[in-house]
C-alpha positions as CSV (number, residue, x, y, z in Angstrom):
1,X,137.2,146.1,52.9
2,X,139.6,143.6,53.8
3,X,142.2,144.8,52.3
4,X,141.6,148.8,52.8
5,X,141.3,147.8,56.7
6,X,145.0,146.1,56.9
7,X,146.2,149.4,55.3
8,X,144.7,151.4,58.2
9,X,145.3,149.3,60.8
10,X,148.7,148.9,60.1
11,X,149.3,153.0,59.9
12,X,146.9,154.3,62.4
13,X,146.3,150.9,65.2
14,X,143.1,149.2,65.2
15,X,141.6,151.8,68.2
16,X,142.9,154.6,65.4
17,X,140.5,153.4,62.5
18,X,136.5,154.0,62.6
19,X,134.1,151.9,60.5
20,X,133.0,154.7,58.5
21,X,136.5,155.5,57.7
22,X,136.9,151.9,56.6
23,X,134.2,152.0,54.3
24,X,134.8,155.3,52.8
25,X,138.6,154.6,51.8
26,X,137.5,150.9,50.5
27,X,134.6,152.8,48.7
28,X,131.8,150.5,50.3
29,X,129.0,151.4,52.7
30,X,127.7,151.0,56.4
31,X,125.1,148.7,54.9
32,X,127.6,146.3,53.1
33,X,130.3,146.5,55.6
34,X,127.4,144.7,58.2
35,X,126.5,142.3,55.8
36,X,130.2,140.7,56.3
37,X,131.0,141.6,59.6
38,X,128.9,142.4,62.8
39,X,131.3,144.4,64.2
40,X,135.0,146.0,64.0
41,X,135.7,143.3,66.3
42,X,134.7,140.5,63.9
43,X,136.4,142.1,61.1
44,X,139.5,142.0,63.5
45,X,139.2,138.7,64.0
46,X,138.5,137.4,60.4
47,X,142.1,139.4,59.6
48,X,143.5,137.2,62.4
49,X,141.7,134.1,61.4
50,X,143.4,134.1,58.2
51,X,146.8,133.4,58.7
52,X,146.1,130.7,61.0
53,X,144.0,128.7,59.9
54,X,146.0,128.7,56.3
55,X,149.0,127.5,58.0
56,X,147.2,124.8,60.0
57,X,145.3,123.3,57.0
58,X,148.6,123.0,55.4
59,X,149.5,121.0,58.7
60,X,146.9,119.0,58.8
61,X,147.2,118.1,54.9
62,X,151.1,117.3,55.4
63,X,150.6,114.7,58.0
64,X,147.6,113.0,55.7
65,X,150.4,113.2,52.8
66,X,154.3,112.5,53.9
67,X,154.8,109.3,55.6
68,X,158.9,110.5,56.9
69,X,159.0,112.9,59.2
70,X,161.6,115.1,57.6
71,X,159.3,115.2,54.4
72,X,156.7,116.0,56.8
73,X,158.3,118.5,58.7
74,X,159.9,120.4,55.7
75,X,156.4,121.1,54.0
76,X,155.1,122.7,57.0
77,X,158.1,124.8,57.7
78,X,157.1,125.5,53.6
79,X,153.8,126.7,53.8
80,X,154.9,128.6,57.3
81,X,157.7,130.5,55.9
82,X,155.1,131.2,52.4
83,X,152.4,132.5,54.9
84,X,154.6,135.6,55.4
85,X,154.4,136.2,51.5
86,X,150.9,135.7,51.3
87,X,149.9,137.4,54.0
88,X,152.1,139.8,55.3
89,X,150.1,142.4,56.1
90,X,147.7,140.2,57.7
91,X,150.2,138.9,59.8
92,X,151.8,142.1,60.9
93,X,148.4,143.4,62.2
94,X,147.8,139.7,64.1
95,X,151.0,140.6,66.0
96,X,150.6,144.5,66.7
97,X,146.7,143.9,67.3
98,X,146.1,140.9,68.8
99,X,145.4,142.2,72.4
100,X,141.8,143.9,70.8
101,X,140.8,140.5,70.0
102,X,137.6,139.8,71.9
103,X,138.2,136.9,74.7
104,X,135.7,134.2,72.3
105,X,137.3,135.0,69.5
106,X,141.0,135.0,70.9
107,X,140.1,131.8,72.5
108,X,139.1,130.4,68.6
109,X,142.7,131.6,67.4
110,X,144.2,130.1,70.4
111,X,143.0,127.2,69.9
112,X,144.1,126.5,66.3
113,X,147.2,128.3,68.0
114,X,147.9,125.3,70.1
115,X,146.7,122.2,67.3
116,X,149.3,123.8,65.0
117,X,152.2,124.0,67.2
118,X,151.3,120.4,68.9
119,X,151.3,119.2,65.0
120,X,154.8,120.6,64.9
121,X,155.7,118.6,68.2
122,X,153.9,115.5,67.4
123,X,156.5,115.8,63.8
124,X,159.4,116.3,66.2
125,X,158.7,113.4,68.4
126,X,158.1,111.1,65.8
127,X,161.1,112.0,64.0
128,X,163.0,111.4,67.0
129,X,161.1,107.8,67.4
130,X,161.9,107.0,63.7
131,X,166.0,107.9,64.3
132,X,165.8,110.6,61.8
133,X,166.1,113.7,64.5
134,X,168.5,113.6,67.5
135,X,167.3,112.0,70.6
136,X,168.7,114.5,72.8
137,X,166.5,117.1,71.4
138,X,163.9,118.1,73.8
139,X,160.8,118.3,72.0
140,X,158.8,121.2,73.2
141,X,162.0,123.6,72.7
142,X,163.0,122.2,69.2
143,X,159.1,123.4,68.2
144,X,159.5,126.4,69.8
145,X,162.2,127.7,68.5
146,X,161.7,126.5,64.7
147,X,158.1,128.8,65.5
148,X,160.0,131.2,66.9
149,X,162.3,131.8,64.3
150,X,159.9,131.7,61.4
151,X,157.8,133.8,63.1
152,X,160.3,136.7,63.6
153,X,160.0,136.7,59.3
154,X,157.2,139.2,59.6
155,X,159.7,141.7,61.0
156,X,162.1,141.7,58.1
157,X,160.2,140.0,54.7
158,X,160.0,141.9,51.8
159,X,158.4,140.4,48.5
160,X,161.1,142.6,46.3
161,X,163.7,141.9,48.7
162,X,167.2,140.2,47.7
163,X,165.7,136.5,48.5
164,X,162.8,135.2,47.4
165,X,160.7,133.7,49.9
166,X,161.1,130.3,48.2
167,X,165.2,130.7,49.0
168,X,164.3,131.6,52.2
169,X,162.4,128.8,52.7
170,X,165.4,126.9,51.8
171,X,167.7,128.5,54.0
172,X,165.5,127.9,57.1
173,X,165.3,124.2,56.1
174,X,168.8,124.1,55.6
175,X,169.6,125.1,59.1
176,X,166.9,123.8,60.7
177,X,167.6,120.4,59.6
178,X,171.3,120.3,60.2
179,X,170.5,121.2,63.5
180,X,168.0,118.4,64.5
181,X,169.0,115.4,61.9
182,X,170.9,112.1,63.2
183,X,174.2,111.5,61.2
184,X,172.6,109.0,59.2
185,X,169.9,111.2,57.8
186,X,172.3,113.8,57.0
187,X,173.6,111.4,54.7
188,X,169.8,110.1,53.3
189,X,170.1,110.8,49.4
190,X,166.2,111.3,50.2
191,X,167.1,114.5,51.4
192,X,169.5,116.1,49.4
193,X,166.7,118.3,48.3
194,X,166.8,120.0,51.6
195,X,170.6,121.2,51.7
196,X,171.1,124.8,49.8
């Protein structure tokens, strides 16, 4: 149901797809669909829950793992940039239906919103604090703008493209990095991993 609903929503808009249409392209019923979901709404909301909260378990597990913040911050821009292969179409229908989220349930995905982009922050800050990341960075833009430009990946990913998403990955790191590393972790061996 899942699935069938992504396709729909993604051709017609969520406002452009009924229930029983749902269930009579995914070849379920009325019955089962309301087993899973009390509503369109929920279902919406499940689509956008997704994406989000794979992303910020990833987080959370990085932090408990990587002790440097480069190592830190490179496996979350990871599992970010491998979201958009995963879930692609989940994604596209978080950004072009969001607004039909009901206000309890846009309040739950903006709140795991907010822990996952202050996770990013608290890497930033800590890297800066450990003299691996440029102390003239401010913070709150650094992390905005490595969200912002992974984000953006949704517009232009395609699984059969001429990248994989794993080179992609490695592109974003590359650049990232080189923007935000001190001289001396440029030249951490450690690292050399994270140069393409």
């Amino acid at each position: 149901m899942i699935e069938t609903s992504l396709k729909l929503f993604d051709e017609y808009g969520y406002h452009g797809v009924t229930v029983h249409e749902i269930v009579e392209q995914s070849g379920t019923s009325k019955g089962g669909f309301y087993h899973h979901f009390k509503s369109k709404d929920e279902l919406l909301y499940v689509i956008h829950d997704y994406f989000i909260s794979y992303v910020l378990l990833k987080a959370n597990e990085t932090i408990k793992t990587y002790s440097s913040p480069t190592d830190k911050l490179h496996n979350i821009i990871q599992s970010f940039v491998k979201a958009f292969d995963l879930y692609k179409p989940h994604i596209t229908v978080f950004y072009q239906e969001s607004k039909y989220l009901l206000p309890h349930h846009l309040e739950s995905i903006d709140q795991k919103r907010d822990r996952y982009r202050d996770i990013i922050l608290e890497v930033i800050q800590e890297g800066i604090d450990f003299g691996e990341f440029r102390k003239e960075l401010s913070v709150s833009i650094t992390g905005m703008s490595i969200i912002g430009m992974i984000n953006w990946t949704y517009k232009w990913y395609k699984a059969d493209g001429e990248k994989t998403i794993e080179e992609i990955t490695c592109y974003f790191c590359d650049i990232i990095f080189h923007a935000i590393w001190t001289e001396e972790a440029k030249r951490n061996p450690a690292y050399e991993a994270y140069h393409c």
